[in-house]
C-alpha positions in Angstrom: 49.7 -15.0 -5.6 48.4 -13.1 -8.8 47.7 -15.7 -11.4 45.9 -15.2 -15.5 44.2 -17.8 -17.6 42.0 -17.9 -20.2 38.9 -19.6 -20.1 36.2 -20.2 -22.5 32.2 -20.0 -21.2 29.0 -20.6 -23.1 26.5 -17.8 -21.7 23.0 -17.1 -23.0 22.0 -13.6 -22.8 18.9 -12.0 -24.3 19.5 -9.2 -26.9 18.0 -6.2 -26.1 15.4 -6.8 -28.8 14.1 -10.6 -27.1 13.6 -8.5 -24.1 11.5 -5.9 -25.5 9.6 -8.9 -26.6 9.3 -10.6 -23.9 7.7 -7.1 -21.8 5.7 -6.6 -24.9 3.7 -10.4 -24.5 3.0 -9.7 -20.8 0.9 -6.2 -22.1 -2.9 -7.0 -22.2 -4.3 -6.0 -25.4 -5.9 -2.3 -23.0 -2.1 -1.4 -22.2 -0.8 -1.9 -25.3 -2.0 1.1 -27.3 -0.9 2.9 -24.1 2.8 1.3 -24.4 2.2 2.0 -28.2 1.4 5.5 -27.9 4.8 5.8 -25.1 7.1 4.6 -27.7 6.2 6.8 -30.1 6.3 10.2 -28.0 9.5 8.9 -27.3 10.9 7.7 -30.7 9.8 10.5 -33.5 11.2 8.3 -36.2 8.4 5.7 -35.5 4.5 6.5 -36.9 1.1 4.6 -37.0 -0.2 3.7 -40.4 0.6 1.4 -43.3 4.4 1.3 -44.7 4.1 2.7 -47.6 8.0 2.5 -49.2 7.4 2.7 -53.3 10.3 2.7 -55.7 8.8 5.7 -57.7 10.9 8.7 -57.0 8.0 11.5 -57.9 5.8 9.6 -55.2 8.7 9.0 -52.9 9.5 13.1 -53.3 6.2 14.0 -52.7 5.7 12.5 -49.5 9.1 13.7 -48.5 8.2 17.1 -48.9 4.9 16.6 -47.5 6.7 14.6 -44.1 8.7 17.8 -43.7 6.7 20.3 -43.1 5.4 18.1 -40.0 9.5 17.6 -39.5 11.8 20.3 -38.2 15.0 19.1 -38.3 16.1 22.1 -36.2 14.7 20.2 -33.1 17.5 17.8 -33.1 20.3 19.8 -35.0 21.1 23.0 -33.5 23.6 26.2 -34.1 25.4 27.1 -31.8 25.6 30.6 -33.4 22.0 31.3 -33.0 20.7 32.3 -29.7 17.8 30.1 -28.3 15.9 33.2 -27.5 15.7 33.7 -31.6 13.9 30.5 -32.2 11.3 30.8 -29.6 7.6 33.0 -29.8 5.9 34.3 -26.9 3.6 36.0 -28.6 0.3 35.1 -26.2 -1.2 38.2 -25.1 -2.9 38.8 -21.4 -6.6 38.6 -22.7 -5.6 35.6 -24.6 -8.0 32.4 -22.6 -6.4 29.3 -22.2 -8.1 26.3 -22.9 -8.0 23.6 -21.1 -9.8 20.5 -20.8 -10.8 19.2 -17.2 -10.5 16.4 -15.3 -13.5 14.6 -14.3 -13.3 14.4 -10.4 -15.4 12.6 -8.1 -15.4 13.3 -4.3 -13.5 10.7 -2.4 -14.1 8.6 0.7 -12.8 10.6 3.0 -13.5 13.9 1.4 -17.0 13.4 1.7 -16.3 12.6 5.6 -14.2 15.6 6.0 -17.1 17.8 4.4 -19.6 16.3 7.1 -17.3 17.3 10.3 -17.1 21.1 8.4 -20.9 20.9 9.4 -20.2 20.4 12.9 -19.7 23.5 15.3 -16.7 22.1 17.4 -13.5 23.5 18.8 -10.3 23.6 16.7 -9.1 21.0 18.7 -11.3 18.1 18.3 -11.3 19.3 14.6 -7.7 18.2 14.7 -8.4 15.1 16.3 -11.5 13.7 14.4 -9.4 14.8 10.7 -6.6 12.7 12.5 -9.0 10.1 13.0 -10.3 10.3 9.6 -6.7 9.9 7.9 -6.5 6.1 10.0 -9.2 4.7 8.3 -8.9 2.2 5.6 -10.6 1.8 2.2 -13.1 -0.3 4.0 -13.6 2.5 6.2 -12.6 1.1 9.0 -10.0 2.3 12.0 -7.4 -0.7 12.5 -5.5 1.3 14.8 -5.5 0.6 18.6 -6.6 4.2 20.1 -3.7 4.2 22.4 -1.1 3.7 19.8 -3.0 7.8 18.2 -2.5 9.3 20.9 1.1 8.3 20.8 1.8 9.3 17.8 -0.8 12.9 18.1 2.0 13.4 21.0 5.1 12.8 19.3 4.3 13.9 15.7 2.4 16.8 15.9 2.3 17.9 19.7 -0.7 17.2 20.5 -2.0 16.3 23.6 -4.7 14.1 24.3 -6.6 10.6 25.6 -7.7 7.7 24.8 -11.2 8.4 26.2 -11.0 12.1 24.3 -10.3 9.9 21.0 -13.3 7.3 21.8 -15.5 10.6 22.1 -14.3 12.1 18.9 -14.6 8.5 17.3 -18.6 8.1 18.4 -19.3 11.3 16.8 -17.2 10.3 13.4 -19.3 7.2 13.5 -22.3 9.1 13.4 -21.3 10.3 10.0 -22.6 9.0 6.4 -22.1 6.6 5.0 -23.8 3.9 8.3 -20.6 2.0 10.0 -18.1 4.4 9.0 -15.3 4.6 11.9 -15.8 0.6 13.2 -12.8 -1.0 14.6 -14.7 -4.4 13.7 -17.1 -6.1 11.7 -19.6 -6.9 14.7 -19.5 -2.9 16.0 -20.1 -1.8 12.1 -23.1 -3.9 11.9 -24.1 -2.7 15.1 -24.0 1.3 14.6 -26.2 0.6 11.3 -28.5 -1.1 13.1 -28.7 1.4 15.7 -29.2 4.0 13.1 -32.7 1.9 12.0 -35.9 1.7 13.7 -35.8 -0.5 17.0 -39.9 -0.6 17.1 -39.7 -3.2 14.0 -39.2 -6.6 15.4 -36.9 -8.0 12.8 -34.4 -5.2 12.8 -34.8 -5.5 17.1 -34.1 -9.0 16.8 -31.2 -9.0 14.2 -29.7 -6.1 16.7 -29.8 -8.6 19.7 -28.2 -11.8 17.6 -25.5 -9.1 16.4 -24.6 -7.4 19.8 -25.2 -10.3 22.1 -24.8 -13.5 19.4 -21.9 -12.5 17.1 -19.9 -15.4 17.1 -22.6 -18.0 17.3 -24.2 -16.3 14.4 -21.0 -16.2 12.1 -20.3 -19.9 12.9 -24.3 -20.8 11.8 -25.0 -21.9 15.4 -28.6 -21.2 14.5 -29.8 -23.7 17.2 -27.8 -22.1 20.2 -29.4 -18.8 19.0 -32.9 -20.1 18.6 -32.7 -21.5 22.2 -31.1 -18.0 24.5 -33.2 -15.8 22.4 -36.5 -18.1 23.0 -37.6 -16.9 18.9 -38.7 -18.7 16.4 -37.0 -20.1 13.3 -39.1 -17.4 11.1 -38.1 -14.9 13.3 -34.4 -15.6 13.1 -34.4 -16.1 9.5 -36.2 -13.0 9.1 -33.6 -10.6 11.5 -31.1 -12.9 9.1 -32.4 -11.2 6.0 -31.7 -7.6 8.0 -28.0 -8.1 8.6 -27.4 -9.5 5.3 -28.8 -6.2 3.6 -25.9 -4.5 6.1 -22.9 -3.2 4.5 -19.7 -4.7 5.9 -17.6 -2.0 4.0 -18.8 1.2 4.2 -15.5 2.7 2.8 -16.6 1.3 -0.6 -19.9 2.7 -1.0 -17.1 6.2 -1.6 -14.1 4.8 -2.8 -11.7 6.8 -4.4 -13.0 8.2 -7.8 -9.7 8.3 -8.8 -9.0 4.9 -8.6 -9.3 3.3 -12.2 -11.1 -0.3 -12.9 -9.6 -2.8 -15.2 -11.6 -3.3 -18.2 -11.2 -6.8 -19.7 -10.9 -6.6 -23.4 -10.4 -10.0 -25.3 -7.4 -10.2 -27.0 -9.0 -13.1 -29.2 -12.3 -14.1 -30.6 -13.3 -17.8 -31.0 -16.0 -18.5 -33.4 -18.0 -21.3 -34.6 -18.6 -21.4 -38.1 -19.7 -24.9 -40.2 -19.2 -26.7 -37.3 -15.4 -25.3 -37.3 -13.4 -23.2 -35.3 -12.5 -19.9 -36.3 -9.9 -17.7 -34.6 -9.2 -14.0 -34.9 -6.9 -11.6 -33.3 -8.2 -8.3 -31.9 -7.3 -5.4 -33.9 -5.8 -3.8 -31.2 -3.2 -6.4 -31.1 -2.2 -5.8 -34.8 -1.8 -1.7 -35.4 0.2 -0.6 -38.3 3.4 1.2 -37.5 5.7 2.4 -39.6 9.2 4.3 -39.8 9.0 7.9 -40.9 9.6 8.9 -44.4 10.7 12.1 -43.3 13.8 10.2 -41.2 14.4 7.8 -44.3 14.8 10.9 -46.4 17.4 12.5 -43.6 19.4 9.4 -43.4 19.6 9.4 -47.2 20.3 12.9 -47.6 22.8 12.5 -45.2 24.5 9.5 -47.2 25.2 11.4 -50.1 26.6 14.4 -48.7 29.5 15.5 -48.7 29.8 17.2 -45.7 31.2 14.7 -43.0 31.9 17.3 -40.3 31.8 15.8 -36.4 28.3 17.5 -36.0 27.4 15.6 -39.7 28.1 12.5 -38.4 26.8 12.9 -34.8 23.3 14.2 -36.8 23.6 10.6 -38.6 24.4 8.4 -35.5 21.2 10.1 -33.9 18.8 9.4 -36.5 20.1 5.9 -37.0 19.3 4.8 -33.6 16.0 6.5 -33.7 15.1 4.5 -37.2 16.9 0.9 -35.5 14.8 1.9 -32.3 11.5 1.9 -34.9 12.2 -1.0 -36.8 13.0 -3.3 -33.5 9.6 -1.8 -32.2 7.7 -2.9 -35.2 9.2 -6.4 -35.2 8.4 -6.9 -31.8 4.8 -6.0 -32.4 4.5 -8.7 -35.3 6.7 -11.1 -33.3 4.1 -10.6 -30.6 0.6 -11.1 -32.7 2.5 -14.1 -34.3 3.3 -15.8 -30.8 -0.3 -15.0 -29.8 -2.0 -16.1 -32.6 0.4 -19.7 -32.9 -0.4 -20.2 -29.0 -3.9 -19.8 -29.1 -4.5 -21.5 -31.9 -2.3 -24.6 -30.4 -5.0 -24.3 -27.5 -7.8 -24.1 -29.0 -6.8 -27.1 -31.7 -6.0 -28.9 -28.0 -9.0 -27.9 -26.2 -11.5 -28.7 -29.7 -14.0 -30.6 -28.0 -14.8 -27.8 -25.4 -14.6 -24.6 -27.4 -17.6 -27.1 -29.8 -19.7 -27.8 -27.0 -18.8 -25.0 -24.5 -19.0 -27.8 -21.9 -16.8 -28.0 -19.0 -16.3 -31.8 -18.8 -14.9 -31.9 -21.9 -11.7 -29.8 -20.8 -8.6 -32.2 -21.2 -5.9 -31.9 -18.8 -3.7 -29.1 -20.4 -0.4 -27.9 -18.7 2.0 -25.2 -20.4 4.6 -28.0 -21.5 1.8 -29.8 -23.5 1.6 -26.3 -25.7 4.9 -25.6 -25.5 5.9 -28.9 -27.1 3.5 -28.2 -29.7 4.4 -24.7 -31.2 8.3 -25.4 -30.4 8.5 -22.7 -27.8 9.8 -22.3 -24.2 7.4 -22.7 -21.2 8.4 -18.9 -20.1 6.8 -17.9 -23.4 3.5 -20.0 -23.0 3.3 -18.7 -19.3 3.6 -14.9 -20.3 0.9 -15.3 -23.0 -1.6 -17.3 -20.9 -1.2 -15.2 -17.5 -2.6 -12.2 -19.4 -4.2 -12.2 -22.5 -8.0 -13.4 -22.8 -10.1 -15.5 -24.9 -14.1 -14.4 -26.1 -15.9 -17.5 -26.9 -19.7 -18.4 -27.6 -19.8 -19.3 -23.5 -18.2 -16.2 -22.3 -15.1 -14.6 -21.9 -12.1 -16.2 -20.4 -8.1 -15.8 -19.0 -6.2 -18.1 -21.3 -4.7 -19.6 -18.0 -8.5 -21.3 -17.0 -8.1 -23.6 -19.8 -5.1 -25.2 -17.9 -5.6 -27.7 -15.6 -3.7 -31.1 -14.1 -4.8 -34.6 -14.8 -6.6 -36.8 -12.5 -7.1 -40.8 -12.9 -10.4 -41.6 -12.7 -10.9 -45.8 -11.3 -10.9 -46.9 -15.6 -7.7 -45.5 -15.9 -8.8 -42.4 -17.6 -6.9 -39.0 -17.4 -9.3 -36.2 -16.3 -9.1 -32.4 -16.3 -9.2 -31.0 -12.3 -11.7 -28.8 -13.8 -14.1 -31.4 -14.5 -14.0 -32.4 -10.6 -14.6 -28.8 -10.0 -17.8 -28.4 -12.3 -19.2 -31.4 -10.3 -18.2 -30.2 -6.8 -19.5 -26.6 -7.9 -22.8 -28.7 -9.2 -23.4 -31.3 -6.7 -22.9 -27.8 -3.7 -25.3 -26.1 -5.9 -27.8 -28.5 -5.5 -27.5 -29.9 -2.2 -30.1 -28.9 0.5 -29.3 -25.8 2.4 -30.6 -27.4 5.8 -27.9 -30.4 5.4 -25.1 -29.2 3.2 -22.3 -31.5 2.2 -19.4 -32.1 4.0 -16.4 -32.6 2.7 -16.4 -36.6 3.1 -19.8 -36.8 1.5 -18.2 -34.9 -1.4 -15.9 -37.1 -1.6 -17.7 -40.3 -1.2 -20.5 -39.0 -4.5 -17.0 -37.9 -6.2 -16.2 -41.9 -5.7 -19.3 -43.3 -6.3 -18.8 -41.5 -10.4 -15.5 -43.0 -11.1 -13.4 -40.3 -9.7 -10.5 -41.7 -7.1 -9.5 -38.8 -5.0 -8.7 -38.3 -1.5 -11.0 -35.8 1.1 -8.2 -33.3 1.7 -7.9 -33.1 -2.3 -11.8 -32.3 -2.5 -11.0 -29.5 0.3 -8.8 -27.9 -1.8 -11.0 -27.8 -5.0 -13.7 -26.7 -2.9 -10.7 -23.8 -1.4 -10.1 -23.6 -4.7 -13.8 -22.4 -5.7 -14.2 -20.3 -2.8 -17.2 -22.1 -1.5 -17.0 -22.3 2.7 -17.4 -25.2 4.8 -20.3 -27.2 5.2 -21.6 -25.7 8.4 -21.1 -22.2 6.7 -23.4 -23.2 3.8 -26.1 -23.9 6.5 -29.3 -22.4 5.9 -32.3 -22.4 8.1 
């Protein structure tokens, strides 16, 4: 059975203008000329520079006429009447060069290997098989495919018939290849073919071969002992064949990475200063260009005002150029919406965090989570997390995400709220300088952390230590 009703609902929805916003505050300050310069290839009606609307109509006619001879309204208006062919010059003759500039281009990882087997005199068909070969290595240039599992797919995807043992020949000969370790299926055998490639005669690189090839495992887990004992060496010995491996590269493929791969450069979106004693905060100019609407599109939508033409195509010409100029105007206000929200909630931060950004010293950090600012410029945590996920801070002490400034509390045995990252500093200090021969475990970190005040459970102190990337005890272990 059909049945109507009416009902009434309270919805929230985001205007299309809180949205743009809201993309706009997750830009770091090195995309956002980028998403600046998008916005205006695709909105004409939108310029850089200063707004400059006067009242005076001999300076407001002068920059009209000088706006449209940059303008051709003919772009967006057409007649029908007039063949496209009639408003178009090819005029370029044959001789005529054509300027261009270039592209900077690097040779890539597996370019570079592909040049090397050109070098090779070798039938067509291990050609095919050693580029194949080439195209299954990673980045680290290294082949994480089981050999079996190639030949499969040589046979079903290109026709190509071969073995295992034919691949494993093809594969020794890739390994051969610049740069040393190129072609490993593991750590151990990468470490092993540039080894191999050094001189045996040299009792260091002799020994370091042995511990690699015979002592892997015992090695990686700092067994030093056990390896001391089955290769009947000394400890200067070992620590000396040590010094070998660690000069190893364990990714070749990066020694040639792609050229074409770009590298983010950090650019602070705000500068923290100490002047007098105070703290001084500025916003990067990049975060605050000038944009304007064009005078040329202000001068069409007036022109088209006080027309008196109001013909389908009149009006059509007038609902374009309205959107484009609304368009320009909700761009700009975003902008300004954005270096306001950045410049209230890092200055709500840095008001919060005063005693650290003075002294620079880690200790001081208090506890910080994004409802404490949120509270405190009156906006949503959303917001505060967009802001602090990707814009960074320059300081006196260095350059820093917003987000490291946030930490949970801890209760020290007085009571006292602490900042996680004041544990941290000490468990990054007390590592630092323990002795190598006897690092720290975990529940001698956590007995020191005690022994200052600081109430906090061993498999808390394994996760700051996690946390700070530093390995196990028994992986710290020097000899």
């Amino acid at each position: 059975m059909l049945k109507q009703s009416l009902q009434q609902k309270l919805l929230q929805k985001l205007s299309p203008q809180q949205i743009q916003l809201m993309k706009l505050l997750q830009v770091p300050t090195i995309e956002l000329e980028q998403r600046i310069k998008e916005e205006m290839e695709a909105n004409p009606a939108l310029e850089e520079g200063a707004d400059d609307e006067v009242n005076d109509e001999t300076e407001w006619e002068e920059e009209s006429s000088t706006e449209s001879e940059e303008f051709d309204f003919s772009d967006y208006v057409q007649d029908d009447d007039i063949p496209a062919y009639k408003t178009s010059v090819s005029n370029k003759g044959v001789d005529d060069e054509e300027k261009t500039t270039p592209y900077a281009a690097g040779s890539s990882f597996r370019e570079n290997l592909d040049r090397q087997l050109s070098l090779l005199e070798i039938s067509d068909e291990d050609e095919i098989l050693a580029k194949n070969l080439i195209g299954n290595l990673d980045d680290d240039g290294y082949l994480r495919r089981d050999l079996e599992n190639i030949v499969d797919d040589l046979a079903f995807s290109q026709n190509v018939m071969t073995t295992a043992e034919n691949l494993e020949r093809i594969l020794l000969m890739i390994q051969d290849f610049d740069p040393a370790g190129v072609g490993a299926r593991s750590l151990q055998e990468c470490l092993l073919i540039q080894l191999r490639k050094q001189d045996q005669t040299y009792p260091s690189i002799k020994i370091a071969t042995e511990v690699v090839e015979k002592n892997f495992d015992a090695f990686t887990k700092k067994h030093y002992e056990r390896i001391l004992k089955k290769l009947d060496i000394s400890s200067d010995d070992l620590k000396i064949a040590i010094t070998e491996i660690t000069k190893l590269n364990p990714k070749p493929g990066n020694s040639s990475r792609d050229t074409g791969k770009s590298t983010q450069q950090i650019i602070p979106d705000f500068t923290i200063s100490i002047e007098d004693e105070e703290l001084r905060l500025s916003l990067n100019g990049r975060n605050a260009p000038e944009l304007k609407v064009s005078n040329a599109y202000r001068e069409m939508m007036k022109g088209y005002s006080e027309s008196k033409q109001k013909d389908k195509k009149q009006k059509e010409a007038i609902l374009f150029v309205k959107q484009k100029i609304d368009s320009a105007k909700w761009f700009i206000d975003a902008i300004k919406q954005r270096q306001q929200t950045l410049l209230h909630t890092m200055d709500a931060i840095m008001n919060y965090q005063k005693d650290y950004f003075l002294s620079g010293d880690e200790t001081k950090l208090k506890p910080m989570i994004l409802k404490d600012i949120a509270e405190i410029v009156q906006m949503d945590i959303s917001t505060i997390s967009r802001v602090a996920n990707s814009k960074y801070a320059q300081t006196p002490y260095g350059t820093f995400l917003l987000k490291s400034f946030f930490s949970e509390s801890l209760s020290t045995e007085s009571g006292e709220e602490v900042s996680t990252r004041e544990v941290k500093k000490i468990l990054r200090d007390s590592i630092g300088a323990e002795d190598k021969k006897k690092p720290l475990t975990d529940e001698k970190l956590t007995a020191l952390l005690k022994d200052k005040g600081y109430n906090i459970a061993r498999r808390t102190v394994a996760k700051y230590r996690e946390q700070l990337s530093i390995p196990v005890a028994r992986l710290r272990k020097q000899l």
